[in-house]
Every structure is written in structure tokens, then in C-alpha cells.
C-alpha positions as MATLAB code, in Angstrom:
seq = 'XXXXXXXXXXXXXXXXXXXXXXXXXXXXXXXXXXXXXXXXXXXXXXXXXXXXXXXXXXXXXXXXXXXXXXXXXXXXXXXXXXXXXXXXXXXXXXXXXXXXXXXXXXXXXXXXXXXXXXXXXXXXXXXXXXXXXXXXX';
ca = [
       0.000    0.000    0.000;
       1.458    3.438   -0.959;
       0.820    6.616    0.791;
      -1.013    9.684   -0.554;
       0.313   12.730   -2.060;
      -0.681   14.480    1.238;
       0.921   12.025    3.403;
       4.342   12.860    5.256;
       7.419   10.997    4.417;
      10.466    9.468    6.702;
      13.534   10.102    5.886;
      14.568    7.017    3.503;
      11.240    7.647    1.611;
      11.953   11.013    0.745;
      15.400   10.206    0.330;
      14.230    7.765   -2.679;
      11.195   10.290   -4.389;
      13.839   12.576   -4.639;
      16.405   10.513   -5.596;
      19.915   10.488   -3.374;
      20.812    8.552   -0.369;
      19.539    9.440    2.804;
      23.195   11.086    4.536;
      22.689   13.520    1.297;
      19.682   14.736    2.769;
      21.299   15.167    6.251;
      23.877   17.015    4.794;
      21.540   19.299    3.217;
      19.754   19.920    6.397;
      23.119   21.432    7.726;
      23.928   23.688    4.912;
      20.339   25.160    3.742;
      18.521   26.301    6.983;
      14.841   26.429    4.696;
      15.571   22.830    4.819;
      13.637   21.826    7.825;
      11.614   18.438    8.006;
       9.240   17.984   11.042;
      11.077   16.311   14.523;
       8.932   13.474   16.346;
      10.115   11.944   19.333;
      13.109    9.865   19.067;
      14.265   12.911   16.418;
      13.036   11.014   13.801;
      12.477   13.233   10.842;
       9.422   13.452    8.766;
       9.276   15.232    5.495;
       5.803   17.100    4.447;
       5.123   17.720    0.737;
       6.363   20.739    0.475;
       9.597   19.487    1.809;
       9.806   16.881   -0.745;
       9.150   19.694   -3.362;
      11.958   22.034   -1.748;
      14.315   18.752   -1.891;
      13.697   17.727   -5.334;
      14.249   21.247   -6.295;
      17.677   21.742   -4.500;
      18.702   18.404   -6.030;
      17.821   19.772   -9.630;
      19.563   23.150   -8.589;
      22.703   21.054   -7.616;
      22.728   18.081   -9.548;
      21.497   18.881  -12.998;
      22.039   22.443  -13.701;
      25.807   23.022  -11.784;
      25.021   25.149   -9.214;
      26.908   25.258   -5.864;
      26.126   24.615   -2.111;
      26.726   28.485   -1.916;
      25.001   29.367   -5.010;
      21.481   27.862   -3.878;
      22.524   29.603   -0.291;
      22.856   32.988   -2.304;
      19.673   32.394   -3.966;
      17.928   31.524   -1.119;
      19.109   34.867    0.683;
      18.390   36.722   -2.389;
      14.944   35.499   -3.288;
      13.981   33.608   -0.421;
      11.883   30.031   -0.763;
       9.551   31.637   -2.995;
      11.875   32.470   -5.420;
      13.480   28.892   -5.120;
       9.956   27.256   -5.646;
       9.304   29.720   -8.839;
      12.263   28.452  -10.030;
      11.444   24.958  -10.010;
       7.566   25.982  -11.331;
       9.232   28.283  -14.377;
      10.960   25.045  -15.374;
      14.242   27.315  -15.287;
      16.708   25.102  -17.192;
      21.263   25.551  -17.603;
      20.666   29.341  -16.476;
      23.709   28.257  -13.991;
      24.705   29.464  -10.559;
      24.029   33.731  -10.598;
      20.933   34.150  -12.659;
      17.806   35.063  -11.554;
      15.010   32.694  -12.359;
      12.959   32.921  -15.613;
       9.187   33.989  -15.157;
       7.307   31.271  -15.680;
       6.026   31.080  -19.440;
       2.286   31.157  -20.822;
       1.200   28.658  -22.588;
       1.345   29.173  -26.211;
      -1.575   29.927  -28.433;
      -1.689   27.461  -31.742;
      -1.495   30.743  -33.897;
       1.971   31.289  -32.109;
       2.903   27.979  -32.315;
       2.180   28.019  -35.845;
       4.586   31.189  -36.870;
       7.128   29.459  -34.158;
       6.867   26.340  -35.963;
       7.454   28.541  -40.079;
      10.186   30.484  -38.099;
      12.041   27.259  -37.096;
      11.585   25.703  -40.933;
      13.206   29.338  -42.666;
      15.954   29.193  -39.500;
      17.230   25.509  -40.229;
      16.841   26.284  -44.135;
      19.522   29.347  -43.505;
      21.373   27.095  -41.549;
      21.507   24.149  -44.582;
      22.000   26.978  -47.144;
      25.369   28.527  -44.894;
      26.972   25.136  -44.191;
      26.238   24.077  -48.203;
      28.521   27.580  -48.031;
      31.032   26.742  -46.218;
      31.630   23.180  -47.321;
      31.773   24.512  -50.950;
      34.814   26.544  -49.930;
];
């Protein structure tokens, strides 16, 4: 039986939705102070949803788009959790360790997607057309 989306998470559960070993999320605990799960007696942690969220987003901060321990701290101290969880909603992808997360995007209309769609046709055409160019050389 699995729990429900609502339902908080031990340590070795969150550990595997968000993908590294359990010390990893120890660590964390010790370097970003917004990472806070909930204490019950014993001091055995238990992670609410939103932690999981604020977890899988540091790991995607860290792991997949390169930034450092102390460039998710400066973020943090910059934009607070807001801005960390805006990140993660704006889908914010290989902006690296300074910028400032993209506003999230509106969906596109299928009249824009259309003229994207011609404008990517005429771009990779110019592209065929130069390298043709340069390989004639």
C-alpha cells in the first residue's frame, strides 16, 4: 500500500522520491537552513510535501544544472523560498549558478505555435544553405 500525495514521508522515503541517499539529505539539512523536516520523538524526521518539493528542487539546482552549495545559499538569501519554488515551477533550465530565475512562461496559443513552428523551418533552411557555403569553400 502506498501513501497519498498528502501524506508525510520518513527520511529514507523522501530520500528515494527525490532521488539520493539518505546522509545527502542530512547534509543538506546542515547547509540550507529552509531545509527543515518535522522532529517526532526519538528525532526522527518526517518530510511534508512541500519538503519533498523544496528537496527535489535543491537536487535539480545542484545536480542537474551546476550550481553550488553556496550558489542555492545565495539564492535563497536573495529570493527567499519563494523564489526557489518559482524556479522549479518556471521550469528554469542551464541558467547556472548567478541568474535570476525565468518567469514562468504562458502557454502558447496554436497561432503562435504556428509562426514558431514557419520560423524554425526558414531558420534551419539558412542554416543548410550557410553550411552548403562553407563546405563549398
Amino acid at each position: 500500500m502506498s501513501k497519498g500525495p498528502e501524506a508525510f514521508r520518513t527520511i529514507s522515503e523522501a530520500a528515494a522520491e527525490v532521488g539520493v541517499p539518505q546522509h545527502v539529505l542530512r547534509f543538506w539539512e546542515t547547509k540550507f537552513a529552509f531545509i527543515r523536516p518535522m522532529r517526532r520523538a526519538g528525532g526522527r524526521r518526517f518530510y511534508r510535501p512541500q519538503d519533498v518539493a523544496v528537496l527535489a528542487l535543491v537536487r535539480r539546482l545542484l545536480y542537474d544544472e551546476g550550481y553550488t552549495i553556496k550558489g542555492v545559499q545565495k539564492m535563497h538569501r536573495e529570493q527567499g523560498l519563494k523564489g526557489l519554488t518559482a524556479a522549479q515551477a518556471s521550469g528554469e533550465g542551464g541558467a547556472g549558478p548567478d541568474a535570476a530565475p525565468a518567469a514562468p512562461t504562458p502557454p502558447l496559443s496554436p497561432g503562435a505555435r504556428q509562426r514558431l513552428a514557419e520560423a524554425l523551418s526558414a531558420l534551419q533552411s539558412a542554416k543548410t544553405r550557410l553550411d552548403n557555403l562553407v563546405d563549398a569553400r
